[in-house]
C-alpha positions as CSV (number, residue, x, y, z in Angstrom):
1,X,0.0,0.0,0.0
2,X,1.1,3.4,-1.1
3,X,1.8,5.8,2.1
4,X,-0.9,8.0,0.8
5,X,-3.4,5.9,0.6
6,X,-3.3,5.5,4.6
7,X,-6.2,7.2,6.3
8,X,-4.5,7.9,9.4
9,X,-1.6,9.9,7.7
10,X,-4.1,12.1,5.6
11,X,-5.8,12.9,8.8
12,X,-2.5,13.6,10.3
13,X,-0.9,15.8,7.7
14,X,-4.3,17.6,7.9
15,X,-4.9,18.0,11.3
16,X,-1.7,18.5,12.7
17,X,0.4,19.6,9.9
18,X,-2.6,21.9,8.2
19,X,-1.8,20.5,4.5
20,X,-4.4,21.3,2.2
21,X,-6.7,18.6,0.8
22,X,-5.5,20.1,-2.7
23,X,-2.0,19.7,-1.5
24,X,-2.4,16.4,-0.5
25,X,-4.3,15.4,-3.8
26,X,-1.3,16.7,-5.8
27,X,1.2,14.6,-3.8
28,X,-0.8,11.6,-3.9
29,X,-0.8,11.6,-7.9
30,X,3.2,12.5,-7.9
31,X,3.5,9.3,-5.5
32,X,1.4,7.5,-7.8
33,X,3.7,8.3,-10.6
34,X,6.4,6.9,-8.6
35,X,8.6,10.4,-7.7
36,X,8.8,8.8,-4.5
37,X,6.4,8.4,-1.1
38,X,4.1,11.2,-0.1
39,X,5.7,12.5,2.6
40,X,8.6,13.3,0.4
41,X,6.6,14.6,-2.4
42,X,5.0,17.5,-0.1
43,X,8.7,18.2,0.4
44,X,10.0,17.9,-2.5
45,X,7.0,20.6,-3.6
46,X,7.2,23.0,-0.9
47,X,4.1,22.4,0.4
48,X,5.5,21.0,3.7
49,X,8.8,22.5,5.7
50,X,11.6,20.7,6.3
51,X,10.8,20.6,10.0
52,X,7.1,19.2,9.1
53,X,8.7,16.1,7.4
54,X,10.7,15.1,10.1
55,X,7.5,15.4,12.4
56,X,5.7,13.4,9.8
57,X,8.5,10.9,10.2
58,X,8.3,10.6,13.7
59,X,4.8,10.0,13.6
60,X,5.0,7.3,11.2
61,X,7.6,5.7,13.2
62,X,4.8,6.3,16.8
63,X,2.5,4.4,14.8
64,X,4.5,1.9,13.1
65,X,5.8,1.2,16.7
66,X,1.9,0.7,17.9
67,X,1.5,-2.1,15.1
């Protein structure tokens, strides 16, 4: 499963980060092009900061830890 097709990180990037549905949208077809996982394609954009990737990051790591 692609990263962006993970409910819990849309809601995440969202809620926490503020990212656009739009943005998110954008990123999801990039990752589906294979430029790389979604995360890094809000990065790669500018639509995240450098900062908000690495709290995406540790998130994923929070919740890879819970499963």
């Amino acid at each position: 499963m692609l990263l962006g097709r993970d409910p819990r990180l849309i809601r995440f990037l969202q809620e926490e980060l503020a990212v656009s549905a739009a943005s998110i949208e954008m990123a999801m077809r990039r990752e589906d092009s294979g430029q790389g996982p979604l995360p890094m394609v809000l990065w790669r954009y500018g639509l995240i900061s450098l900062d908000q990737l690495d709290q995406v990051f540790a998130w994923l790591d929070t919740v890879d830890a819970v499963n």
